[in-house]
Structures are given as structure tokens and as C-alpha cells.
N, C-alpha and C positions, 0 to 999 in steps of 0.2 A: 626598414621600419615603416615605411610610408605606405607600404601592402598592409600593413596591420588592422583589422577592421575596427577595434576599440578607439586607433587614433585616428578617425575618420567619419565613423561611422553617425554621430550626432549631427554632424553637418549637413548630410544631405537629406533633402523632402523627397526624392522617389527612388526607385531604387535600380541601382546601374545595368545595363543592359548584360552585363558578365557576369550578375548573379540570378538572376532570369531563365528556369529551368525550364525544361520542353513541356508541352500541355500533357505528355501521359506520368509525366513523373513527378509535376508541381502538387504541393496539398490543397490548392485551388480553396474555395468557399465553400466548401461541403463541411458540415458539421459532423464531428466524430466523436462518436461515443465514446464513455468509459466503458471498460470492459471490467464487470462486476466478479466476475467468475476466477479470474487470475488467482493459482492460489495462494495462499498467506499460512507462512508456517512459523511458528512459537517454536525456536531451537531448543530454549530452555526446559520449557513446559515439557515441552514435547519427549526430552530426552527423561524428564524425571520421572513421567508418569508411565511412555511407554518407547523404549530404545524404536522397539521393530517398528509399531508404528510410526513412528519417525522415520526411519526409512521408509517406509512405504509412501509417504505423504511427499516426498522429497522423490521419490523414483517415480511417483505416476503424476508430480508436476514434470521432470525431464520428458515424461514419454510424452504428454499431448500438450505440452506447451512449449517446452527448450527454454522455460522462466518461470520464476515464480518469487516471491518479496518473503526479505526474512527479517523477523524484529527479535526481539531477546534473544540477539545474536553471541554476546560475548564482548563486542567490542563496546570500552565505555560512551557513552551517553556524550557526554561533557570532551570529549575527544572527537567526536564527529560535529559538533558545533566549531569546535575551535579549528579545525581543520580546513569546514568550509568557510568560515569566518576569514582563515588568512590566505584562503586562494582568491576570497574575492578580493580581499583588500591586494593582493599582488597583482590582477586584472585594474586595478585603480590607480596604480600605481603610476607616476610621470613617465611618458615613453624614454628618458634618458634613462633611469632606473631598470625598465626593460629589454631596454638596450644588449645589457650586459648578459642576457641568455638567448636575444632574439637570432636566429641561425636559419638558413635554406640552405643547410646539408642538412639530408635525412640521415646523416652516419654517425652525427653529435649523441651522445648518451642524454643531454639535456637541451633541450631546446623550442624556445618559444615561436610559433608561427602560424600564420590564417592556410586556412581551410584545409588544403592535404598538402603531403609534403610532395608533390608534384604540381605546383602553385602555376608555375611557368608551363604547362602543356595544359593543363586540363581542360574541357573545354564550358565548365559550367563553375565558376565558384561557390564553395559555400559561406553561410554568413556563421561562421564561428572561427574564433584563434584559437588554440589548445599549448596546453605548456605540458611537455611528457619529460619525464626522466625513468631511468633506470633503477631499480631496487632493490637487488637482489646480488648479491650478498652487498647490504647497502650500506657497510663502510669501504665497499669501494669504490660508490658514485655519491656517497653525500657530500661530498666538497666539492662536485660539479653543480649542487642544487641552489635553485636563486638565495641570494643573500639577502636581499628584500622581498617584503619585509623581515623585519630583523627576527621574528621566533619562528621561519621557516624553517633554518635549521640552525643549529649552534656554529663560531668563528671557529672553525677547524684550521685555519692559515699556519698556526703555528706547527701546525703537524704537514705540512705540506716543502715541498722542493721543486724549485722551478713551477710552479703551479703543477704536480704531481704527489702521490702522494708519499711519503718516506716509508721503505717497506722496514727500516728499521727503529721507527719508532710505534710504539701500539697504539692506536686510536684508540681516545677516551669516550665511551661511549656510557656514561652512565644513567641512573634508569630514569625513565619519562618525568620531565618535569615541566609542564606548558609555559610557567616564566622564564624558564633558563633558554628555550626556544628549541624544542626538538618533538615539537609538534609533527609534523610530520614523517619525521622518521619511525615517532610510534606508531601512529597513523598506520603505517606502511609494516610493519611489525604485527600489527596486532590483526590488521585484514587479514595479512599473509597467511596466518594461524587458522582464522577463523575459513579460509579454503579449503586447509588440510583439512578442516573437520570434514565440512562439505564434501569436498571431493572422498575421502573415509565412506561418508553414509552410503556415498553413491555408489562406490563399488560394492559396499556391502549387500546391496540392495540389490546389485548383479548378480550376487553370488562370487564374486572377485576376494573377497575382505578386505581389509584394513593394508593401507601402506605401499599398495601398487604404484600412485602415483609420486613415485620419486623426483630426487633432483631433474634426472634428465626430462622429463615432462613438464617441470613448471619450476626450471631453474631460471628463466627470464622472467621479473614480474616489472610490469610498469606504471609507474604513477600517472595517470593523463587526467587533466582538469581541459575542461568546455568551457570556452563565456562566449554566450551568445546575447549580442548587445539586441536592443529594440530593431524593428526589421521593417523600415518603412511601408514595403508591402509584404506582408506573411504569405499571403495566398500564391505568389509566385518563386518563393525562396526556399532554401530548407539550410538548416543547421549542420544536419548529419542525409545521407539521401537511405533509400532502403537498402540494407545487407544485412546479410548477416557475418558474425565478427569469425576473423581468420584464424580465432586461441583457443584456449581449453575451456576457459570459463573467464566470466568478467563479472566485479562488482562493483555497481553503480548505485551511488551516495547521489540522492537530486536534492535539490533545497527546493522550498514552496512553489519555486514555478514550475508547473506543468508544461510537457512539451515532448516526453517520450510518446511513440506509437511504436504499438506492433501490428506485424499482418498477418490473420489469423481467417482460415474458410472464405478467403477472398475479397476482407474487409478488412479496413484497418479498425483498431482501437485504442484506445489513450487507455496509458498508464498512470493511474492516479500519485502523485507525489503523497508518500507514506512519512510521516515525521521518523528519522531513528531507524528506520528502513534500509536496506539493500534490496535494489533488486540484481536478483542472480539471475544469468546468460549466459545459457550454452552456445560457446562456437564451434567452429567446422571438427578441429579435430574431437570431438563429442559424438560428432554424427558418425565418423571414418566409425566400422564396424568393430574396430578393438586397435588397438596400439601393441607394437613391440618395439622395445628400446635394448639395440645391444649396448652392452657394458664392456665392449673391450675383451671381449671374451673369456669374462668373467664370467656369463649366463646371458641369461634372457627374461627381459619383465613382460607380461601379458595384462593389459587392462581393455577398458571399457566398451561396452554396451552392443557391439554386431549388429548394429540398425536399430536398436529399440527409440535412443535420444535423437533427438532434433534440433537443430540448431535454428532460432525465429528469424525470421526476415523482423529487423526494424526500423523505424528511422527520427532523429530527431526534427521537431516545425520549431518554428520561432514565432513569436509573437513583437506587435508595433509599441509596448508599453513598457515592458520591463527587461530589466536582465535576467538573464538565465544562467546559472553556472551549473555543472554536473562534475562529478569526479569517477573516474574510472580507475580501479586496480583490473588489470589485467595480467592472467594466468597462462604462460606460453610456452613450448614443448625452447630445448634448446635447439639451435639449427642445424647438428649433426643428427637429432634422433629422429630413427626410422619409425616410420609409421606404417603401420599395414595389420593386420585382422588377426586376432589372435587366435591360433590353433587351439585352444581350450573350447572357444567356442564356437570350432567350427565343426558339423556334422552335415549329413546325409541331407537333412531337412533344411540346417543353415548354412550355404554354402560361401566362401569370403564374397564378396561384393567391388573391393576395392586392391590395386597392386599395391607393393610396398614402395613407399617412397620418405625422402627427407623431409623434414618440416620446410629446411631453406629451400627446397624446391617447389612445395608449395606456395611461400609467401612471395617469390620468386613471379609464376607464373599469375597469381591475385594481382600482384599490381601491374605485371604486364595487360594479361586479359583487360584488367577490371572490371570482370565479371563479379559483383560482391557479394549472390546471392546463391542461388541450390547451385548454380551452374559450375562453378567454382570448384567441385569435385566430380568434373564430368570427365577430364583427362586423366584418372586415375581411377573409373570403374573397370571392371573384369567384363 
């Protein structure tokens, strides 16, 4: 707990020499613009007035940007308030309280800890802790999710054995109600949904249709909340460094501070914090030319894009005044599915790009590399 940078981090006036990144990769003092251009898509609107436009708007954000922010998304209002509300009051929380999820194994389903979960080798710290858990099918990690504070999730104990969980009793899961405290686990419900749509549009847009993206491709979903405390000196630290994300797709909830960046034509740009906003990010497996997941040989699924999507390089800055929190749901292939170009979309003109490989062999060789950027699918082109 004494690695944790929220218990520490108010104490000191300059900032440690182990969070101190190298001059090509610090955000230094250069002023960075907002990027006015990012596009902004109306789910709703958009779906009522015109379906295809909508896809279109959503497929040629994937092609030139790998991002783009969505509002009248589907998910309540008043649910994304209360959500970021109780992650930060859990980042405020007394470190004995945090105690009780803080972990340095990476292999915990739940667990709170600063910068990456390779704390002890790395050689550059970041100034952010992150609390991540597992979601998916999430009555079988919400009795590992913090108990404080108390409407993170509902006292599930009585359905538990030995702190596991009773396969013979049924978890009572009834429907969202933010006083009974299962804020998050709607949370975590209701994003889930709003992916499938997403992801839906995206294949349609391919000419893929509707329902490609099955369990096997985004049966692992992850809750990850950021608090990035005040940063004595910004200009030599970073929250997050540049990559881009190792999953299918990520939605990221910021609250009023700014501090996202992407890198775009050789410049970085800030991403304006949108109130009620997601912004959506394509990761690597987006870019891979097409996906195939066998089924046990049951068949064969064929999804996404043969090179058209892009996956952004970004990265989060910190700033010396306020806190920052960000929430992340993250959308991730399971670790048995193969990945590799789907013959539907491969002809004469597009030929595959990339061999076939496990996703756990990917994320396998990302953190050995720790390459986090284009490079990262460089041992599996053709």
C-alpha cells in the first residue's frame, strides 16, 4: 500500500526521480491543442432519422481516426454521474479501506494498484493507481468488487462459501436501483449493451451485419477506473504514456478534467472532456484485417474491417491542480480466440496482411515487448 500514489502523493513538492520520463516521450511545456475535428455522433438522433447514415458516420470516424465521442448513447444520464461519483469517493477513501482490494498480482479478477501491473521492473513510473475488475458474466466477479463504499455493489456475503461463491444458491440480482447500491454493476450492464450496438453498426458498415461480434470476442469486459492525483511537475510525468489499447474497443467516461491526448499526423491533440460523453477507441484487434473465432467446430465466425480501422496512439498528461479520474469499460477477444483475416474479405486486390494467432498470444508478447504502439502487430504480419 505504501507504492500507492493517492497515499503519498500530496506530500511531496517535486516529483521523484522514478516518475521522470525520458525528454522524447515527456509532454514537456508545449501547449496542445484541442482537436476541433474529432467526430461527435448523436446515437439516438442519428438512428431515428437515418439507420445508414449512422453507420456511415460511425465507419468513416473508425477509418481516419480509431475514435470518435458519442452522446445520446442509451446509457442513463443520472447513472454515469453516480458511477463516477462512487469511484471517486472509493479513490478517497482511508488506505485501510483500500487495503482490502489493493493486490501486485496481475492474475487477481480485482485489484487496486499504481501505475502498471509490472510496478517492480518497469523502468519509468506512472502517476496514476487504477482499480480494474472483471465483468462479464458479472455475477461471477461482483462479490470480488470493492465493498467500499457501500453502493459499489450490494452485500452479496450471504450467497458466498468460504469467500467463493455457492453454485447452489442463485444470485439475487435485481433490477438497478442506486440506493440499494448496485450502481455499478448497472453501470457495467448497460455500457456492455451499448457496445453490442456499436460494434452491430460497425460491422454493418462493413458489410459484415449484425451479431458477428460474439461471446468469443468480447466475452472479457473490464471495469478500469484512473485517479490521477495533482502532479507536482506535469511537464515531466504522464498518467497513461502513448499506445494504443491491446482490445476490441474501449469506452471511456472522463469527468471535467481534461487530460486525454491523441496522436494524430504527427501532433498530438487534446480531447475535449464532453459532459454524458463516451469516447469510443478502437484497439489493435480492430486493426488485425478480420478476426476468425473457431467454435469447437461448430463453424467459423468472420468479422472486422481487412485494414480499413485504426487503432489511435494516445496518451493520458496530468496536471499540478486537480484530480483526474477516467473510467474505462473495456471490450476483449477471450484468450483462446484465434485471430487472423477473414477469408470473406480476402481477394486478389486484398490480400490477408496478418498470420492467424490467439489473442493470449498477443497480449502475451505486448507486455513482454512493451511495444504499445503500431509495432505491436509487427510479429504477426504476412
Amino acid at each position: 500500500m505504501e507504492k500507492l500514489l493517492s497515499s503519498w502523493s500530496s506530500t511531496v513538492k517535486s516529483l521523484p526521480e522514478s516518475y521522470v520520463f525520458p525528454v522524447d516521450a515527456r509532454p514537456g511545456d508545449t501547449t496542445v491543442p484541442f482537436c476541433d475535428t474529432i467526430p461527435m455522433v448523436d446515437l439516438e438522433n442519428a438512428l431515428a432519422c437515418d439507420r445508414h447514415d449512422a453507420v456511415l458516420q460511425i465507419l468513416r470516424a473508425c477509418q481516419d481516426y480509431g475514435l470518435f465521442q458519442v452522446i445520446n448513447h442509451g446509457v442513463d444520464n443520472g447513472l454515469l454521474h453516480d458511477t463516477m461519483s462512487i469511484v471517486q469517493e472509493f479513490f478517497d477513501l482511508p488506505n485501510e479501506d483500500k487495503a482490502t482490494v489493493y493486490s501486485e498480482d496481475p492474475s487477481k479478477k480485482c485489484r487496486l494498484y499504481t501505475s502498471t501491473y509490472d510496478y517492480k521492473n518497469e523502468k519509468v513510473h506512472l502517476w496514476r493507481d487504477n482499480l480494474r475488475h472483471h465483468c462479464c458474466p458479472i455475477d461471477d466477479f461482483i462479490h470480488l468488487w470493492p465493498q467500499k463504499p457501500t453502493k459499489y455493489r450490494p452485500d452479496y456475503s450471504a450467497q458466498l462459501v468460504d469467500g467463493h461463491r455457492n453454485e447452489e444458491f442463485e444470485w439475487i440480482s435485481p433490477g438497478f436501483d442506486s440506493k440499494r447500491g448496485d450502481v455499478v454493476r448497472e453501470y457495467s450492464l448497460q455500457v456492455g449493451n451499448l457496445s453490442a450496438r456499436i460494434l452491430d453498426l460497425i460491422c454493418e458498415g462493413l458489410g459484415l451485419g449484425p451479431g458477428f461480434f460474439g461471446d468469443e470476442l468480447t466475452g472479457v469486459q473490464l471495469f478500469s477506473a484512473n485517479h490521477y492525483p495533482p502532479c507536482p511537475n506535469p511537464s515531466l510525468a504522464l498518467g497513461l504514456p502513448k499506445h494504443c489499447d491491446a482490445n476490441l474497443i474501449t469506452f471511456l467516461l472522463q469527468d471535467e478534467i481534461y487530460g486525454l491526448q491523441v496522436y494524430r499526423n504527427g501532433e498530438w491533440l487534446g480531447v475535449q472532456p464532453i459532459h454524458n460523453a463516451f469516447v469510443v477507441i478502437l484497439g489493435h484487434q480492430a486493426q488485425v484485417p478480420s478476426l476468425h473465432i473457431n467454435w469447437a467446430g461448430i463453424g467459423s465466425m468472420h468479422v472486422i474491417s481487412n485494414g480499413k480501422l485504426i487503432s489511435p496512439e494516445h496518451r493520458a498528461i496530468t496536471n499540478s491542480t486537480n484530480h483526474r479520474t477516467s473510467i474505462v469499460y473495456s471490450i476483449n477477444p477471450k484468450p483462446e480466440s484465434i485471430i487472423e483475416p477473414a477469408k470473406v474479405l480476402i481477394n486478389e486486390s486484398n490480400h490477408a496482411l496478418y498470420r492467424a494467432f490467439q489473442f493470449k498470444e498477443f497480449l502475451k508478447s505486448y507486455e513482454v515487448k512493451k511495444d504499445y504502439n503500431e509495432g505491436a502487430l509487427e510479429d504477426y504480419k504476412i
